[in-house]
Each structure stands twice: as C-alpha cells, then as structure tokens.
C-alpha positions in Angstrom: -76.4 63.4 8.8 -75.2 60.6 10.6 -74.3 56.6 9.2 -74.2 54.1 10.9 -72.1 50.4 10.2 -73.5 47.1 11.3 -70.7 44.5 11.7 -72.2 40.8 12.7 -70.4 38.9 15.6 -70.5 35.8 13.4 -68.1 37.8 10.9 -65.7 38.8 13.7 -65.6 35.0 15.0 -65.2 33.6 12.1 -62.3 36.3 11.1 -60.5 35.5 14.4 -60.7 31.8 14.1 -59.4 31.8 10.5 -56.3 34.5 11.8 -55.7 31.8 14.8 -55.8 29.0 12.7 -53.5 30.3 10.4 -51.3 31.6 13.1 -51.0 28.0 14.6 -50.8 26.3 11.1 -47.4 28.8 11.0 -46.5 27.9 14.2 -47.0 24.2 14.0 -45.2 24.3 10.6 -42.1 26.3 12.4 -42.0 23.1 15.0 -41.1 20.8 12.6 -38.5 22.6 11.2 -37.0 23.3 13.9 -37.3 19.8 15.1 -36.0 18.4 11.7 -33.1 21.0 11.3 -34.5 21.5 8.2 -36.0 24.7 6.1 -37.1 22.4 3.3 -39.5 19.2 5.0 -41.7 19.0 1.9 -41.2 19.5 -2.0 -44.0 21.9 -1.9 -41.9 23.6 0.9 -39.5 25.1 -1.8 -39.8 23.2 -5.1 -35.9 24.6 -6.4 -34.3 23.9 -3.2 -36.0 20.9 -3.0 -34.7 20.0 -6.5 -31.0 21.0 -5.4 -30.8 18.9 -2.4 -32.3 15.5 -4.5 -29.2 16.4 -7.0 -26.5 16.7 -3.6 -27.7 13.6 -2.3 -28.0 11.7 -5.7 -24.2 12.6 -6.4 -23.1 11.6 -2.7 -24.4 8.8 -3.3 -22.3 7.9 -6.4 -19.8 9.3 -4.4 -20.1 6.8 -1.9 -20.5 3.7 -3.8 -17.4 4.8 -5.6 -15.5 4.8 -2.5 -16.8 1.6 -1.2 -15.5 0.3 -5.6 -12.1 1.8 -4.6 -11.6 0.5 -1.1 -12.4 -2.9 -2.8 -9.8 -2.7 -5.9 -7.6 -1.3 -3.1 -7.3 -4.9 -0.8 -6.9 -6.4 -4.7 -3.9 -4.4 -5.3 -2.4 -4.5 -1.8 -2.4 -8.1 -1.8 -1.1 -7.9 -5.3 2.2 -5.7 -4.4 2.6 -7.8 -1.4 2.3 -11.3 -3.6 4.8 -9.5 -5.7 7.0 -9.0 -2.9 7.1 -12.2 -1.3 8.0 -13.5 -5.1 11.3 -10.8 -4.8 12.6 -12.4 -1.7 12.3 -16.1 -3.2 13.9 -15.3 -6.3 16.7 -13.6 -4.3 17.2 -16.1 -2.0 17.1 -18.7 -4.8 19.6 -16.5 -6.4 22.2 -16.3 -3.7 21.8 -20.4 -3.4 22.4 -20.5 -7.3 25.6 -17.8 -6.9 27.6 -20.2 -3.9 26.6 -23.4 -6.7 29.3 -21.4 -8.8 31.9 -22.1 -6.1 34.4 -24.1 -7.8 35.5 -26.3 -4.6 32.0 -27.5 -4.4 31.2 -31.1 -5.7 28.7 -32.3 -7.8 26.7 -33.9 -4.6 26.9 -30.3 -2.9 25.5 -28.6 -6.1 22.8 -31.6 -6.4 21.6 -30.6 -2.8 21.6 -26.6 -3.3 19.3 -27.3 -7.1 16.9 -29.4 -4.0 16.4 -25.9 -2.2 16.2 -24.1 -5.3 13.8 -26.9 -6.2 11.4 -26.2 -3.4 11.7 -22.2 -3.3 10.7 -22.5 -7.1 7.5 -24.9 -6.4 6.8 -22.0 -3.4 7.0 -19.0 -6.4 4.6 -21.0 -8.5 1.9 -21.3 -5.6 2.7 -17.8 -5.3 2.0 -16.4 -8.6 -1.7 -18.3 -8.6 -2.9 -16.9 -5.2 -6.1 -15.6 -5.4 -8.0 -12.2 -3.7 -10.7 -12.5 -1.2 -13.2 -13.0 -4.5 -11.5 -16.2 -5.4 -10.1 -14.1 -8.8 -6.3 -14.6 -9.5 -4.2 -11.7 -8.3 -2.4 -11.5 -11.0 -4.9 -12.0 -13.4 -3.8 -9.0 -16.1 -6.8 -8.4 -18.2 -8.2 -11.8 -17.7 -7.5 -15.4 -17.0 -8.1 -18.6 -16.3 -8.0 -19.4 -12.2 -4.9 -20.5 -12.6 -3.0 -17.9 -14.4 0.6 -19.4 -15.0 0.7 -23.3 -16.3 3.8 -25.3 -15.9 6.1 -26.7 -16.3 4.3 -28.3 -19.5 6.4 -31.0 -22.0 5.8 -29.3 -25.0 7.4 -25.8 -25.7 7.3 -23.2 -24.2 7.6 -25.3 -21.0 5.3 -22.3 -18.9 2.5 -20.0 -20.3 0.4 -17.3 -19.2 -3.7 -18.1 -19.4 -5.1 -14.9 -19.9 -5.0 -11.8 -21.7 -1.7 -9.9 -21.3 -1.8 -5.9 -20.2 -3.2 -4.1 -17.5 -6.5 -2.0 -17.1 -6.0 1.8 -17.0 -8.4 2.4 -14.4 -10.1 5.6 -14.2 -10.3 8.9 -12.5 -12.1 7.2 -9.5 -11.4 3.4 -10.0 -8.4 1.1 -10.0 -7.9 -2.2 -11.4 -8.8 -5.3 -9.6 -6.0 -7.6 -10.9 -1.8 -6.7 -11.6 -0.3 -7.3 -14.8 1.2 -11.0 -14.4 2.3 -11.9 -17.0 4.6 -8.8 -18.0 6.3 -9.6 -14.3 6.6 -13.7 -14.6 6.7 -14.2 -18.5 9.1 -13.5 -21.0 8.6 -12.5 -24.5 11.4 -12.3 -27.2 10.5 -9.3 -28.8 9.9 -7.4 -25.5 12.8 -8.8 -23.4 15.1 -10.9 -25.7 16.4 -13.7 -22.9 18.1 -16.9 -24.2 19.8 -19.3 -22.4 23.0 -20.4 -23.8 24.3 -23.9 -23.6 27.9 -25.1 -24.5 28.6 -29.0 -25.1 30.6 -30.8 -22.9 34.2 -29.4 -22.3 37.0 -31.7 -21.0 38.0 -31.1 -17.8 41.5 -30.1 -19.2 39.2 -26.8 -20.6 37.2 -24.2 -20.5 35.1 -22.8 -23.0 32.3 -20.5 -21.7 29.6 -17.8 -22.5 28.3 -14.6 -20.9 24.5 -13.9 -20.2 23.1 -13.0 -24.0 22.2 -9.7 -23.8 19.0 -7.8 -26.4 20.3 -5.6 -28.3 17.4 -4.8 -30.8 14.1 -6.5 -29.5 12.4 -5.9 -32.3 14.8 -7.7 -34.5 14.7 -11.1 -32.1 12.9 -14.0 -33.4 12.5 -16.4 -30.8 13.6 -19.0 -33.1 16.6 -21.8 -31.6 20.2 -21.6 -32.7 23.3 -23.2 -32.7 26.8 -22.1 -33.1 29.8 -24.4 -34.3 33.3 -24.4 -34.2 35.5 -25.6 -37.0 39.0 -25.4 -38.3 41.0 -24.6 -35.0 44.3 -24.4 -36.2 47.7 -22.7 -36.0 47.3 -18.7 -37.2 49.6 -17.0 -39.6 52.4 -16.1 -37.5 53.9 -18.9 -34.7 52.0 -18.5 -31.6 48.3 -17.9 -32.6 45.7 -20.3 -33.5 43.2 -19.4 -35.9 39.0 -20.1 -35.4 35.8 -20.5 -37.6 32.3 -21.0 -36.7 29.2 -21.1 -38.5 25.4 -20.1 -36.7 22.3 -22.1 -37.6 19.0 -21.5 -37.2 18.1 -24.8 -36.2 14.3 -23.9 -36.3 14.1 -22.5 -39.8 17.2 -24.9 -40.5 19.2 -21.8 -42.1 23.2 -21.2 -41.7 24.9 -18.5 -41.9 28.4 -17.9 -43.4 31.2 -19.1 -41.6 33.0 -16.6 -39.6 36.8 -16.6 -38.7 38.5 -15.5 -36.0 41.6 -14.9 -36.9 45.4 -15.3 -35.4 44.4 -14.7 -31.6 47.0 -15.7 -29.0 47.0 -19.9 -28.4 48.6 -18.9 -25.0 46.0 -16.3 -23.8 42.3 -16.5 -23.5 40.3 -15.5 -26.2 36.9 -13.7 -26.1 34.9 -14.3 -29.0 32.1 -11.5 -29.6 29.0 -13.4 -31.5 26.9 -10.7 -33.3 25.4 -12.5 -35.8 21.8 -14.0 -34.1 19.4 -11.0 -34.9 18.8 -8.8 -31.9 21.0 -10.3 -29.2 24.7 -10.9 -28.5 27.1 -12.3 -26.6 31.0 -13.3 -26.0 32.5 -16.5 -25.8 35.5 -17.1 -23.4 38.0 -19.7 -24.3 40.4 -20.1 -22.0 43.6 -23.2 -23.3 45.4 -25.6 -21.1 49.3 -26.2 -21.6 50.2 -29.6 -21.8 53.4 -31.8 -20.6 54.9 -31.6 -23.7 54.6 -27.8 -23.6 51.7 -27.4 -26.3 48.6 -26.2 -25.4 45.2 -27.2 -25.5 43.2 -25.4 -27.3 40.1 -23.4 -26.7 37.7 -23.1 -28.7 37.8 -26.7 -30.2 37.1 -28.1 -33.3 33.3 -29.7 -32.7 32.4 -26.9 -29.7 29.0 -26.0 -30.0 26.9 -23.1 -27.9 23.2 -23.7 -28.2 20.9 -20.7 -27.8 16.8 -21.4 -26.5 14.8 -18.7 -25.5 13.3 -18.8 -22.2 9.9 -18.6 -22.0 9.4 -17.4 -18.2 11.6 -16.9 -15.4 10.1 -20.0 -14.0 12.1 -21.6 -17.2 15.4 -20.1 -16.1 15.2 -21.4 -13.0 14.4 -25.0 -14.3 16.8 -24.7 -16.5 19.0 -23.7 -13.8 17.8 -26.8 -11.6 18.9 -29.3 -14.6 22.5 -27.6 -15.6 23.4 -26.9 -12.3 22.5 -29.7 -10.7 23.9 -32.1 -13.5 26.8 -30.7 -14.2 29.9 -32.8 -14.6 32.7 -30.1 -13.9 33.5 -26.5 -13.0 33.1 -25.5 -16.9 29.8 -26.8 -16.9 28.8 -25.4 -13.6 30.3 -21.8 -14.5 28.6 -22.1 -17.5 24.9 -22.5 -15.7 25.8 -20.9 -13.1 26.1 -17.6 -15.2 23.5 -18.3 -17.4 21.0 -18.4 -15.2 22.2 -15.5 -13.1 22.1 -12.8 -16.4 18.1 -14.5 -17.1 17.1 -14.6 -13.4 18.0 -10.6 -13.0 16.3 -9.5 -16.1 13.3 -11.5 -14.8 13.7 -9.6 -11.1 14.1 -6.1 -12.7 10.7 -7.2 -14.2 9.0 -8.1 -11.1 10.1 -4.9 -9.5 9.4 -2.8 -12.2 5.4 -4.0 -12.2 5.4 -4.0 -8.0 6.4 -0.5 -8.6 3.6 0.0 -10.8 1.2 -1.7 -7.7 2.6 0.4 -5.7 2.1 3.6 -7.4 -1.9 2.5 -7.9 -1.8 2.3 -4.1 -0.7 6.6 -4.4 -3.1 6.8 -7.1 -6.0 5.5 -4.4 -4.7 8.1 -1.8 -5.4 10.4 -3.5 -9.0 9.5 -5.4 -9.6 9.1 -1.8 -8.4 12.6 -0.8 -10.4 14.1 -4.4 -13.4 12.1 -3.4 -13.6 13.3 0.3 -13.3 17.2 -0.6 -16.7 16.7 -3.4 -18.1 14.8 -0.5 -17.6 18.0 1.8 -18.9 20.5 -1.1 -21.6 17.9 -2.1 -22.8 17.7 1.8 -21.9 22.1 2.1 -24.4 22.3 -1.5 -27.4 20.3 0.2 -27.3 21.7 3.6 -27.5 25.3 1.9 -30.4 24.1 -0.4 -32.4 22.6 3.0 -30.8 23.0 5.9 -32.2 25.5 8.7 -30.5 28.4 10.0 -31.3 27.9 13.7 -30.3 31.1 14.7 -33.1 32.9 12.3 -35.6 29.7 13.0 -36.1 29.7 17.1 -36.3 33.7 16.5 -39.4 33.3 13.6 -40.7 30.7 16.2 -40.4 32.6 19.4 -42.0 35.7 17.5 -45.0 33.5 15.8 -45.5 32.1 19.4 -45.7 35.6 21.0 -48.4 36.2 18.3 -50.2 33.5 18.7 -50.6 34.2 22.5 -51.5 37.5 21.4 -53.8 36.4 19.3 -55.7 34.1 21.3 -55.9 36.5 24.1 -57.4 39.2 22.1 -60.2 36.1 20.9 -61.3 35.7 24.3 -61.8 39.4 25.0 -63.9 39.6 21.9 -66.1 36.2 22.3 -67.4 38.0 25.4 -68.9 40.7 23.2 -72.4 40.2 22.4 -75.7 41.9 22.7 -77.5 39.6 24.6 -74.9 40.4 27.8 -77.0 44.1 27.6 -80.4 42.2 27.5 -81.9 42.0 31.2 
C-alpha cells in the first residue's frame, strides 16, 4: 500500500522567508556590533553584562570627577608651599639685616636705616600671608577664615591675630585640603610655643646688662601672662671681692610677686650669668658684665633698679615689630645687643615653624602623586571590568559574521531554486 504526502508551496515559501528573515535579522544584528565594537548594543542584548558595564562606567565616572577635585586642591596647595616659601626667604633676608644691626661700630642712624628695610620686607610678608588662590579663598586659610586671614598690627593686645579657625583638614583617601594651616606657621601661642620677648631698662653706657632668647621649657605650664623682674640690694658679698644680688619677679598681669631671690657672692670683677627659673614654663639667663672705674672700683652689673620685662609675642609679625622699635631706637650697643638677640631667638622659632608646615605642604603634594597613581590603576581595572562586560572580541565577531553571511547567500540561493517550483510550470 502506498501513502502519499501533500506539502503546499505556500508552506515552503513562507518557511524560507521566515529562515531568510531571520538569517538577515542575525546578520544585520552582527553589523552593528561589529561596527560599534561592542557585544552588548542593547540591555536586552545581555541584561547582566549590561548591568556590569553601567556599574564600570558609573565608578569611572566618580573616578574622574575625583581626579578633576584633586588636580584642583593640588594648584591650592602648590601655591600654598610656594607662598610659604617666598615668606622663608623674607624672614631670612630680614634676619641677616637684623644680625649686621648687632654690629657694635654701627650708629644709631645706620641701625634706623637697616629697621627701614626690615620695615618694608615685613609690610611684603604681610601681603604675603593674605594672598589668595585662583577662587579668591585665602591660601592660608586653615579651617576657615575671614578674606583676610592675619590682622595687624592692631593697638590693642595681641598687636596681630589669626581670623579663622586654627588646624588643618585631614583630607581623605582621594582628596586634599584646599587651604594650609596659617596660623600654626605665622602665629604664636604660649602654651604651644612659649616665645617672650625680653626687655631690659635702660643701661648706662658705662654697662651692660643683657638677656638670652627665653627659651619654653614646659609649654603647658606657660601662662601668657606679662612679667617683670627687679633687681635690688647690689652690694658687697661676704668675702672681699664679690658683690651680692636680689631680685624679685612680678606678674604684672595678675599683679603677684614672688619671693625675692639672692644671688649670692659672685665675682664684682667677672661677668655674672644669672639663670631666672622662676616664670612658669620658660627660662632664661641674664648677663651682667661690670665696668672698672678711675678710681679702680667697679661698676656694677646688675644694678640696683635694673628691671627685665617679659611680653609674649603674639606672631612672628610681633617679633619683627618689636624688632623694628628696639632696634631701631636704641640708644647704645647694650640696647642694640639686647634687641638684637631678642628678636633673633623669636624670629628662628617662628622660621622652624614656617618650614615645619611648608613641609607638611609639601608632603600633601606626595600624598596627590600618589592618589593620582592609586586612581589611574582603578581607572585601568574599571575601563579592563567594562570592556569584558561589553566589549567585542573582533577576532570571534568578523568570523560569526563572515559565516552568517556565507549562510545567508546560501540561503537565498536555495529560495530562488525553490520559488521556481510550481505546478502550473507542468501545465501546457
């Protein structure tokens, strides 16, 4: 028995126009990727890979506008440790004018007209400190401040002070902060650094009677508070040859005096150095140094009525004022020695200060280096993580395409054999 199988030429047309269509939809869609460079052109494409490379892009993009956050707090700080260094060269060359003012030849009128150059290197270092960054926000700004960070010199006391909020921002592991620490390179605090500037009344010229720099010994014990020291009973010591000394401190702010102290039986011949302990948290020596007479006697020194004033300085902008004032007025070489070293011992603490925060500038410049560096290796795994998620192996995509094209011609050749088949070619 024999069966036979009808199969419609509608049903094998329509078959071989859905396989070609689908064939070139393939094809079509191969194209584009390989025109695109992609794997993934659509969502619907691959909806995980799709998912990875919008996570990739997302984070280089954070990764990007924290770069372009760092390059900015990067020109802050360079322009920061710069200012910082311009202010070290004027306070040494200001220094080495206030060091030849201690030249004992020189005369009054010669130290007046070195105080003029220190006068105009010291207005330079206060429009220094103020400068501003491209954003017209202070440089030295700290934690926050008004435009003008450093006031002065004022009437009232303290003669300069910081507008702002002390301290410095810790930054993070990607940012820096946009402003340096000012005030901890400019102003002084007593509890922190402990400077005073010590003042001795006017010697005769037939004496001297001076002080070293007054030196912290325990900050935390310093009070800021003025005081004066003053000599009394100067007389002959125990045994021929010595002179005897006694001097009493007073806290002229709180108006309290100590007990008087005695320095006893030290050569009248000799100079004497006198080692002053008794100001909480600082101390320093006084030199005395006599004078022999025509008769053979000598002058001494200490005298009765000497006095050594102690003020804290406030900034090293207040050294150097005060330096202006002493040096510049002083009468004689004791005076001029005097200043001379005073302000030398206040101006150094207030350079190892500046250094010590351009330092600090300087090593949030290395810390930028290498954010940078950190940032530019996640922006090569970021960039390696999307092109795996979407990116098109070329290699593997021009070989699917070359093999869907050969289909498709083979395809479309076998449709035009079979669109030839049909009954009504037999009828005639």
């Amino acid at each position: 028995m024999s069966t036979f199988y009808r199969t419609a030429t509608a049903n094998q047309y329509d078959n071989a126009l859905r396989n070609l269509s689908q064939r070139q939809t393939a094809l079509s869609n191969l194209q584009e990727n390989l025109t695109s460079g992609k794997r993934v052109v659509r969502a619907s494409d691959d909806p995980v890979a799709a998912a990875q490379a919008e996570r990739a892009m997302t984070r280089l993009s954070r990764v990007q506008s924290e770069q372009r956050a760092l390059e900015n707090a990067r020109n802050t700080v360079t322009q920061a440790e710069s200012t910082l260094g311009q202010a070290v060269d004027i306070v040494q060359e200001l220094r080495q004018l206030i060091v030849n003012a201690g030249n004992g030849s020189l005369k009054s009128e010669d130290r007046k007209t070195m105080m003029n150059q220190v006068q105009g290197l010291r207005e330079q270092l206060s429009d220094l400190v103020n400068r501003k960054d491209t954003n017209g926000l202070p440089l030295l700004g700290a934690l926050g401040s008004a435009l003008e960070p450093f006031l002065g010199p004022q009437s009232g006391s303290p003669d300069y002070t910081f507008s702002g909020q002390a301290g410095l921002a810790s930054g993070s592991g990607t940012s820096l902060p946009t402003s340096v620490d000012g005030e901890s390179a400019f102003m002084f605090q007593p509890k922190r650094d402990g400077v005073y500037t010590a003042s001795v009344s006017a010697i005769p010229s037939g004496r001297l009677l001076v002080t070293d720099g007054v030196k912290p010994v325990d900050t935390s014990l310093v009070t800021g508070d003025n005081y004066q020291l003053v000599f009394s009973g100067v007389g002959p010591g125990a045994t021929a040859g010595t002179t005897t000394a006694t001097y009493t401190i007073t806290n002229t702010t709180t108006g309290v005096s100590s007990a008087p102290v005695t320095v006893p039986d030290f050569p009248s011949d000799k100079a004497v150095s006198i080692a002053v302990t008794g100001i909480p948290g600082v101390s320093f020596n006084i030199t005395g140094t006599p004078t022999k007479q025509s008769d053979g006697t000598y002058n001494f020194s200490p005298a009765n009525g000497d006095t050594v004033s102690l003020k804290p300085s406030a900034s090293i902008f207040s050294s150097i004022d005060q330096a202006i004032r002493d040096i510049g007025g002083a009468t004689n070489s004791n005076a001029a020695t005097q200043a001379v070293g005073q302000a030398l011992n206040n101006i150094d603490i207030g350079l190892e200060r500046i250094h010590n925060m351009r330092g600090y500038a300087g090593e949030l410049l290395n810390r930028a280096d290498r954010i940078t560096g950190d940032q530019d290796k996640r922006e090569v795994q970021l960039e390696a993580d999307r092109s795996r998620a979407e990116d098109l192996d070329m290699i593997k995509g021009i070989s699917d395409f070359q093999n869907n094209q050969t289909g498709y011609q083979a395809a479309l050749q076998s449709y035009a054999q079979v669109q030839k088949l049909s009954l009504f070619n037999y009828i005639g």
